[in-house]
C-alpha positions as CSV (number, residue, x, y, z in Angstrom):
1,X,-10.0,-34.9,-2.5
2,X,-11.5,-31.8,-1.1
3,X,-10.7,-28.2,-1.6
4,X,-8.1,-26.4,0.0
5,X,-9.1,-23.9,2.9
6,X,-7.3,-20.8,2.2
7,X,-7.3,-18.0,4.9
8,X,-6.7,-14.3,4.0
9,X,-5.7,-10.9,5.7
10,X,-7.4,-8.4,4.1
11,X,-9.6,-10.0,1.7
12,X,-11.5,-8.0,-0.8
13,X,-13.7,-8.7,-3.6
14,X,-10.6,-7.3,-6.1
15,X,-8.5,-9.8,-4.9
16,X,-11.0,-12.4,-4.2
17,X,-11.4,-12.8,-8.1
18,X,-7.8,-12.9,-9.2
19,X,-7.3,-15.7,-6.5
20,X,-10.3,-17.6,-8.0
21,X,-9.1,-16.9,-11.3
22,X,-5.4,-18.5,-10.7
23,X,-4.9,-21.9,-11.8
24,X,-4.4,-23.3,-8.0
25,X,-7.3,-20.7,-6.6
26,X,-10.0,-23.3,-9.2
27,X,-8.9,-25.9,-6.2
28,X,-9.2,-23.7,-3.1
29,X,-11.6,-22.4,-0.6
30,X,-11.2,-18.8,0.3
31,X,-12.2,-16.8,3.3
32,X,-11.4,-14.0,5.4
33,X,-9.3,-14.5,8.5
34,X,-9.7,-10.7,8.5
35,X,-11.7,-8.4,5.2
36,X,-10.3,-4.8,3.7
37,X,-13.1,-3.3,5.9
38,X,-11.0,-5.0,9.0
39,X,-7.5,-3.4,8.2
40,X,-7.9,-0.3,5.8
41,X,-9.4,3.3,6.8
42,X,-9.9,2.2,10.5
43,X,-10.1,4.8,13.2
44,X,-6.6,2.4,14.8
45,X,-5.0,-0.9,14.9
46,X,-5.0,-3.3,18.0
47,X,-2.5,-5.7,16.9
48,X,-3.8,-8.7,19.6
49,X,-7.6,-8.0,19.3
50,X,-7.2,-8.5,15.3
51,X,-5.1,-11.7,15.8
52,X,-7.7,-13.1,17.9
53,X,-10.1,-12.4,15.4
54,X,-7.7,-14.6,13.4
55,X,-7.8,-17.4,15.4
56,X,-11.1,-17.7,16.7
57,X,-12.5,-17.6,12.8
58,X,-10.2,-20.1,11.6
59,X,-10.7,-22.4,14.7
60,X,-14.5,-21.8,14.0
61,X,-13.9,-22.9,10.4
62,X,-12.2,-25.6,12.3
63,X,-9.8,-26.3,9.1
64,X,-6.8,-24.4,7.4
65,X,-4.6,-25.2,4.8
66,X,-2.7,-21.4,4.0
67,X,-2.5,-18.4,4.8
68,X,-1.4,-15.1,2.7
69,X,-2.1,-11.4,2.5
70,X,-1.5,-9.1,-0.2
71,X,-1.5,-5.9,2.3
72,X,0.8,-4.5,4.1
73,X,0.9,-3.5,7.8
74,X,-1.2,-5.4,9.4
75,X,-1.8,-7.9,6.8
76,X,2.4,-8.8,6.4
77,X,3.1,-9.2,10.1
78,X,0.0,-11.2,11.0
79,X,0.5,-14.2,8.0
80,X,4.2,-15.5,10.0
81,X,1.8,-15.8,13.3
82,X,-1.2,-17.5,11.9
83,X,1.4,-19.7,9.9
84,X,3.5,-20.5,12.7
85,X,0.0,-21.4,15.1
86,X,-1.1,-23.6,13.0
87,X,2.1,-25.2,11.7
88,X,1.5,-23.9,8.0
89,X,3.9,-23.1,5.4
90,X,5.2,-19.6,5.3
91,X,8.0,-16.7,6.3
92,X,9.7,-16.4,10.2
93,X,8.5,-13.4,11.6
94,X,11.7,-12.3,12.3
95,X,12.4,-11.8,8.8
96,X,9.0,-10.0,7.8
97,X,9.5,-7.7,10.8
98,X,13.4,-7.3,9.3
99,X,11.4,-6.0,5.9
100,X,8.9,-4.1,7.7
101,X,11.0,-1.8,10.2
102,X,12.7,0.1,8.0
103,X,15.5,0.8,10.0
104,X,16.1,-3.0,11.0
105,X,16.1,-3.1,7.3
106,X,18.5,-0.6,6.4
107,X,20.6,-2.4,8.9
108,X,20.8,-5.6,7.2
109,X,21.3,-4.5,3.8
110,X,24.4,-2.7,4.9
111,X,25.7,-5.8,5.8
112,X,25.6,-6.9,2.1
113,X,24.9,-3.9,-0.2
114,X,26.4,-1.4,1.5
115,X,26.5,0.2,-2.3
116,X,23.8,0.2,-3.2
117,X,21.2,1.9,-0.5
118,X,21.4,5.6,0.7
119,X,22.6,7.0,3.6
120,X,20.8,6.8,6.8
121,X,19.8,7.8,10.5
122,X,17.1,7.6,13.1
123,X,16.0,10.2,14.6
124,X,13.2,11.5,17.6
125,X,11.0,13.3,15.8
126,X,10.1,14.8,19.4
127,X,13.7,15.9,19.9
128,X,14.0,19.7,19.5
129,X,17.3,19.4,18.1
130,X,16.7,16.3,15.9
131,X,17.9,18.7,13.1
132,X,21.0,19.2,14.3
133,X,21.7,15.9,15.5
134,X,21.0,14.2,12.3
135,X,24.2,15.6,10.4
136,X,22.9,15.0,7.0
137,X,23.1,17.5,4.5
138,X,19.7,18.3,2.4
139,X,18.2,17.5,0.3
140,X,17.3,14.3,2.4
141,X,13.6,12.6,3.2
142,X,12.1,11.7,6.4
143,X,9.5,9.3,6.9
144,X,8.2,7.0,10.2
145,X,10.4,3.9,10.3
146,X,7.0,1.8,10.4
147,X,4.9,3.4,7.5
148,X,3.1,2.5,4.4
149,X,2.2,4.0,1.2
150,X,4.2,6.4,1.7
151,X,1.9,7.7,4.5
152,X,4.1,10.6,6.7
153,X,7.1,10.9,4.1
154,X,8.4,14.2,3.6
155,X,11.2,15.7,1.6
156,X,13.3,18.1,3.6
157,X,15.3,20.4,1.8
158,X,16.1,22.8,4.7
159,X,15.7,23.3,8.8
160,X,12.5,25.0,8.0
161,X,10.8,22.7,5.9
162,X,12.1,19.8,8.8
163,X,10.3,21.2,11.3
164,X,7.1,22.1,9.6
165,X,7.2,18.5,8.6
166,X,8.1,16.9,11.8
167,X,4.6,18.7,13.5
168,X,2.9,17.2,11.2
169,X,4.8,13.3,11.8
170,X,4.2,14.7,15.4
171,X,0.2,14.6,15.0
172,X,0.2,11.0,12.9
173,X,2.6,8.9,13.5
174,X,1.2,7.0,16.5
175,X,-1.3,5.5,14.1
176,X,0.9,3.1,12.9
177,X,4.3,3.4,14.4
178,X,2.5,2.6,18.2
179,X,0.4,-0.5,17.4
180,X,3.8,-1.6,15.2
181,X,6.1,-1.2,18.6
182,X,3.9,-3.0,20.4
183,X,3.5,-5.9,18.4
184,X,7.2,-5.7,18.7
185,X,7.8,-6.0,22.3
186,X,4.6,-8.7,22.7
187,X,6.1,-10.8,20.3
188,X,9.7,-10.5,22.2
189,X,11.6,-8.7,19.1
190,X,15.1,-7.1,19.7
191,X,14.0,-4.3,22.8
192,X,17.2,-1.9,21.2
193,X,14.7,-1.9,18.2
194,X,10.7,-2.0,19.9
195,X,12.0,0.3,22.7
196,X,14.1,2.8,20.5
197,X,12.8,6.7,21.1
198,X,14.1,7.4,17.3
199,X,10.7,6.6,15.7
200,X,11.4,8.3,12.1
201,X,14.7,7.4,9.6
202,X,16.1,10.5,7.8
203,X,17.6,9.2,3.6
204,X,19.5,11.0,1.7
205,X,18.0,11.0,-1.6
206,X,17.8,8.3,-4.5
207,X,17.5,8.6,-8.0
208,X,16.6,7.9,-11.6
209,X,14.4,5.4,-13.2
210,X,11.9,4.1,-10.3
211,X,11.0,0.5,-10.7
212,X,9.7,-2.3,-8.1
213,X,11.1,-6.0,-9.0
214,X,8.4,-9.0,-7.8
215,X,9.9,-12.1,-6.8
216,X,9.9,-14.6,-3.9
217,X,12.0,-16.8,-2.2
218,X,10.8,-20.5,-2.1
219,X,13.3,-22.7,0.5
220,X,17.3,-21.6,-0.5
221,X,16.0,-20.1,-3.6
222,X,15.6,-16.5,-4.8
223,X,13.6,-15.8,-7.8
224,X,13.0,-12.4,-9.8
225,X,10.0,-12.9,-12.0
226,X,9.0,-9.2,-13.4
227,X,10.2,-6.0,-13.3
228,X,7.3,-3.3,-12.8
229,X,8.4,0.7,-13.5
230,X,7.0,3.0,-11.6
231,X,6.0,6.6,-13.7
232,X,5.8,9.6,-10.9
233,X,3.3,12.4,-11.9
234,X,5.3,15.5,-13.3
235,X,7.3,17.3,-10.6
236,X,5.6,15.2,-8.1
237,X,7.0,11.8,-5.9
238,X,3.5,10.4,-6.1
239,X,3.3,7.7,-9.0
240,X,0.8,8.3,-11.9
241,X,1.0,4.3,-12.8
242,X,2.5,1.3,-12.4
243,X,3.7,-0.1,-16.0
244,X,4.6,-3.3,-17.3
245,X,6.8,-5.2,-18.5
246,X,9.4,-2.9,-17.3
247,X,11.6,-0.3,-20.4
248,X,14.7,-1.1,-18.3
249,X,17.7,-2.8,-20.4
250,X,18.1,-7.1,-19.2
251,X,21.1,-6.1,-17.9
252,X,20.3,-3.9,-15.2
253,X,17.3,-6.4,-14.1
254,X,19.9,-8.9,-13.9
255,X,21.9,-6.7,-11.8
256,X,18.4,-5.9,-9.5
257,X,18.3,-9.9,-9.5
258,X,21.7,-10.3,-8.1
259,X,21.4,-7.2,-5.3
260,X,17.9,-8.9,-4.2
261,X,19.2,-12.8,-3.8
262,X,22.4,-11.0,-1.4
263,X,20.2,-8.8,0.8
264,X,16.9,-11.8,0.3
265,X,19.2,-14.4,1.6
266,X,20.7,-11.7,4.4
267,X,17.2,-11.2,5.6
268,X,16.1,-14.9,5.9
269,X,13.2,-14.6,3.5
270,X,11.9,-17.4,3.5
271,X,8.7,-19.3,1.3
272,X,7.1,-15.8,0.9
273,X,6.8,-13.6,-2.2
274,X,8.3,-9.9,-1.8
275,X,8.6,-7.0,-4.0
276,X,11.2,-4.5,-3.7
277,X,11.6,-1.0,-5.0
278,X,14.7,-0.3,-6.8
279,X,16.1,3.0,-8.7
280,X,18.4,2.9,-11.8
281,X,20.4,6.1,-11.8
282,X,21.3,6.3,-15.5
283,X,24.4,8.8,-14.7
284,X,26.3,7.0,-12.0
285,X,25.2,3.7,-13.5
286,X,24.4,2.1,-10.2
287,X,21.3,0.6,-8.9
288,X,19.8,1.4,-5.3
289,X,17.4,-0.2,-2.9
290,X,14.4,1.9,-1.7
291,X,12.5,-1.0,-0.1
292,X,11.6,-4.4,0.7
293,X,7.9,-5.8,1.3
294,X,6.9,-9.2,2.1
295,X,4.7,-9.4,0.2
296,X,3.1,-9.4,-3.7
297,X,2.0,-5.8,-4.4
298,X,-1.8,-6.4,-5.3
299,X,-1.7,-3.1,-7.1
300,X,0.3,-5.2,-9.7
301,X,-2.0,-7.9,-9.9
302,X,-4.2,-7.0,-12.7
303,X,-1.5,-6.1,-15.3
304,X,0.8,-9.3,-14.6
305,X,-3.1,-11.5,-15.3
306,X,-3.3,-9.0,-19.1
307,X,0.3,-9.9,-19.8
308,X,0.5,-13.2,-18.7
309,X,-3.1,-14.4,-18.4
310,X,-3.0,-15.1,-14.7
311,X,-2.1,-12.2,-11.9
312,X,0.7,-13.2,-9.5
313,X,-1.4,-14.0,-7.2
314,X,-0.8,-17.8,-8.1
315,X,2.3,-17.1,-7.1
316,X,1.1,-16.4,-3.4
317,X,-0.7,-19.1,-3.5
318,X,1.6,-21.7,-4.0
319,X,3.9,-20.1,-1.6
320,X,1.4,-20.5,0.8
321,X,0.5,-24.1,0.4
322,X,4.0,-25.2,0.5
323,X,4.6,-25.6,-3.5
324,X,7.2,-24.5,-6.0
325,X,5.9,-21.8,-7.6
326,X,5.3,-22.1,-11.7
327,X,7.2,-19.9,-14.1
328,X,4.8,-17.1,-15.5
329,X,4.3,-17.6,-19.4
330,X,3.2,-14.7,-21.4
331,X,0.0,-16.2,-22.7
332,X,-2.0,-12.7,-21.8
333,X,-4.4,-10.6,-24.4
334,X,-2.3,-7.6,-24.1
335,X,1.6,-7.3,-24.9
336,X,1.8,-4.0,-22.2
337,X,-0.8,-2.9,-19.5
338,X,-0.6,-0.2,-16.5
339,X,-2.4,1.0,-13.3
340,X,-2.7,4.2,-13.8
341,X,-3.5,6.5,-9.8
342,X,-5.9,9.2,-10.7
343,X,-5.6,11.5,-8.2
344,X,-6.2,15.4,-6.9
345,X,-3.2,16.9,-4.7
346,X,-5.8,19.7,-2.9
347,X,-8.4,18.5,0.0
348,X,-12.2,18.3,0.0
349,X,-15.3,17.3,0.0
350,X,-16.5,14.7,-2.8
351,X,-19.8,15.5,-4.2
352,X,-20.1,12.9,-7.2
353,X,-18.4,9.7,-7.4
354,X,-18.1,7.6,-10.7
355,X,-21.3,5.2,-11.1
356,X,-21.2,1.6,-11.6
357,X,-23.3,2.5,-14.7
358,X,-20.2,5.0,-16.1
359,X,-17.6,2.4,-15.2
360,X,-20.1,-0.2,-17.4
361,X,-20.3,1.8,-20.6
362,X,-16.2,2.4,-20.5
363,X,-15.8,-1.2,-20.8
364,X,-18.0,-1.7,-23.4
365,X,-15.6,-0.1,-25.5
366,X,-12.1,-0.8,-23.8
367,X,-11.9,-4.5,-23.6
368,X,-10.3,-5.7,-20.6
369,X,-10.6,-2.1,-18.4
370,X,-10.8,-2.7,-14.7
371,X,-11.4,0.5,-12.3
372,X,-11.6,0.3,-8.2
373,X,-13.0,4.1,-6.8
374,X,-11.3,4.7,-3.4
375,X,-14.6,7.0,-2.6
376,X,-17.6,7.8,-2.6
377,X,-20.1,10.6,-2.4
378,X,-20.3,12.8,0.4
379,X,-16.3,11.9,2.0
380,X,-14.2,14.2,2.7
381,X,-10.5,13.9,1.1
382,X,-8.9,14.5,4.8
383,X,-10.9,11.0,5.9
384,X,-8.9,9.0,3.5
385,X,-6.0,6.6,6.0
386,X,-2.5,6.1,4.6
387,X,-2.6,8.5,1.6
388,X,1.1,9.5,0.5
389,X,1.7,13.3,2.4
390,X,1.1,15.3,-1.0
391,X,-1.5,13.9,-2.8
392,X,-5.0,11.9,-2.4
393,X,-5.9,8.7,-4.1
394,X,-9.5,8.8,-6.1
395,X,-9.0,5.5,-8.5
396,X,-7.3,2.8,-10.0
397,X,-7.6,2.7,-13.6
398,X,-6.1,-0.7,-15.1
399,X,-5.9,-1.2,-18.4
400,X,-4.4,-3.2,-21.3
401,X,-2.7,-2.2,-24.6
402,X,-0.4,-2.8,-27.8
403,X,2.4,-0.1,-26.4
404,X,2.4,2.8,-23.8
405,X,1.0,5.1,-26.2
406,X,-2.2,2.9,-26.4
407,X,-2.2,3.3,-22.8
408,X,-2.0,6.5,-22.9
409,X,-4.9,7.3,-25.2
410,X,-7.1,4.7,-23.5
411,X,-6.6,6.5,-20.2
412,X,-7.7,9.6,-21.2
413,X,-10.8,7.8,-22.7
414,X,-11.5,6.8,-19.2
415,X,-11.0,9.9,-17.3
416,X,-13.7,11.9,-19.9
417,X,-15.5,9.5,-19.3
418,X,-15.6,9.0,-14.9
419,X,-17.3,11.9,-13.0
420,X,-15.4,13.0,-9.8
421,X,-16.8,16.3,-8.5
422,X,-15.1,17.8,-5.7
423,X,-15.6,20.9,-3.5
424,X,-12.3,22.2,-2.6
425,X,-11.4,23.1,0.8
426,X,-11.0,27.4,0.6
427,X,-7.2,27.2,1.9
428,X,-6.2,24.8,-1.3
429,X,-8.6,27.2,-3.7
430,X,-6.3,30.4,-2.4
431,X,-2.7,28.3,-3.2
């Protein structure tokens, strides 16, 4: 029997070796219905030329078995078209688009957990009174209702601040939100939502103890397999890692379980994985939903493979060919691990990126280290696509350990040892 021809959006050689390293990937062909270079740091997005691109390589390849990404927008909204085409396993549209938009989203989950999400509203972010006509009291974030990584969202905590913001969402926010609305109305989504002049969503604010749930829904099923928290940098809402297993009592994951089967099975997920950001606030004793993507977070990948000897990725996979996913057993070398964001929150110009050679000698003597640099020499910060709005993204540092203090200590180890030189813009050297 020959090997399953697996089709991804977004592939990268990252994620091409946890796939290969799954179970189910030993079994599988992979290849690129579109690569990282296609969707990631592009000048703009033409949803219809890239799905052609999908189709004509896969009708080339003249076989397909699956079909999965690990990315977000466009990676998420392409995998229900290519699955649907060619009569494969995988999510409606309707319902990934129901994730996507986030005010679609909000309005779903009101339906079922009206409790448990923030307050909400559109808004133009062209209107010259949006301020007024929002009627929310600050402190409150805004951010473009199609979006990612955080990419456009600001937190308002006066008229001021909202305006100075909004010119900023006025400059961007066709980068994403345009190509999205589009997609919208070619693939004959609700017009009250692809036609809507209320491009942004304002939120009152959410907090506590940041965490983002994996699971997937596999035919009437909803299953919640790990718990991932998510560590902010001090005074800062850009995360300085992603850490797992999650500190958070069984009890309140139990309770994340049951608020993600109500608004899962509201939605219409269907034989897709998702992940789903979630915030425990310790003083009300109440957990709230910050978001839903359809999708596995790759950025988890690595530390679910070093506590459970494979990433999650197998769960994608089997997803995607139509099977039951397998339980994840704890059968890893390391009993904690983290991806840790190194980043710098001023703009300019890289001189010296980390060497493969530096990256080498680091893992000679921390067993199990994986690092991905998100530049290179000679790129300037301001070039980087879809960075959060306060800081810029340099690496990922993943790495494996006893407890979070071992983390800790290893970290450090890496950054003495990784050269980033940057020259810094004059404007951020006078702040």
């Amino acid at each position: 029997m020959g090997k399953k021809q697996v089709f991804i959006i977004g592939l990268d050689d990252f994620n091409l070796k946890k796939l290969q390293n799954t179970p189910e990937g030993k079994d599988c062909d992979f290849h690129a219905a579109l690569t990282i270079d296609e969707i990631r740091n592009v000048e703009q997005f033409n949803i219809a030329e890239l799905k052609e691109k999908c189709f004509k390589r896969i009708d080339e390849h003249g076989h397909i078995d699956a079909v999965a990404s690990y990315f977000d927008f466009p990676g998420t909204i392409l995998t229900p078209i290519i699955a649907n085409r060619y009569n494969l396993p995988g999510p409606t549209l309707e319902s990934v688009v129901k994730c996507e938009n986030k005010y679609w989203s909000r309005l779903e989950q009101q339906k079922v957990i009206e409790d448990h999400i923030p307050q909400f509203s559109a808004f133009d972010p062209f209107d010259e009174e949006a301020f007024d006509k929002l009627d929310m009291i600050t402190p409150y974030w805004i951010k473009p209702i199609k979006s990612f990584r955080s990419f456009l969202a600001y937190r308002i905590n006066g008229e001021p601040q909202f305006n100075e913001s909004v010119e900023e969402i006025q400059k961007h926010i066709d980068y994403i939100s345009e190509p999205f609305n589009q997609f919208m109305r070619a693939e004959g989504l609700p017009s009250e939502l692809s036609e809507m002049k209320e491009s942004c969503i304002a939120e009152s604010l959410l907090s506590g103890h940041m965490c983002t749930l994996e699971g997937y829904a596999y035919e009437d099923s909803v299953v919640s397999y790990g718990i991932v928290d998510s560590v902010r940098e001090d005074n800062s809402s850009s995360f300085a890692r992603y850490e797992y297993p999650s500190v958070l009592p069984q009890e309140i994951q139990f309770r994340m379980a049951d608020v993600t089967r109500r608004v899962i099975q509201q939605i219409g997920l269907r034989n897709s994985p998702f992940n789903i950001e979630f915030f425990y606030n310790q003083t009300a004793n109440e957990v709230y939903l910050l978001e839903i993507n359809p999708r596995i977070s790759q950025a988890h990948s690595d530390i679910f493979e070093k506590v459970h000897g494979i990433s999650h990725h197998s769960i994608m996979l089997n997803l995607a060919l139509g099977r039951k996913p397998k339980p994840l057993e704890y059968k890893g070398q390391f009993n904690k691990a983290a991806n840790f964001m190194l980043r710098t929150f001023d703009n300019g110009l890289v001189t010296k990126a980390p060497t493969p050679d530096e990256i080498k000698i680091l893992k000679k003597f921390i067993p199990g280290l994986e690092v991905k640099i998100h530049v290179k020499d000679g790129v300037h910060l301001s070039q980087l696509k879809g960075q959060d709005s306060y800081s810029f993204e340099l690496a990922n540092i993943f790495i494996g350990g006893r407890d979070q203090r071992e983390l800790v200590d290893k970290y450090h180890q890496c950054i003495d040892g990784l050269t980033f030189n940057i020259e810094y813009d004059e404007e951020a050297l006078l702040q």
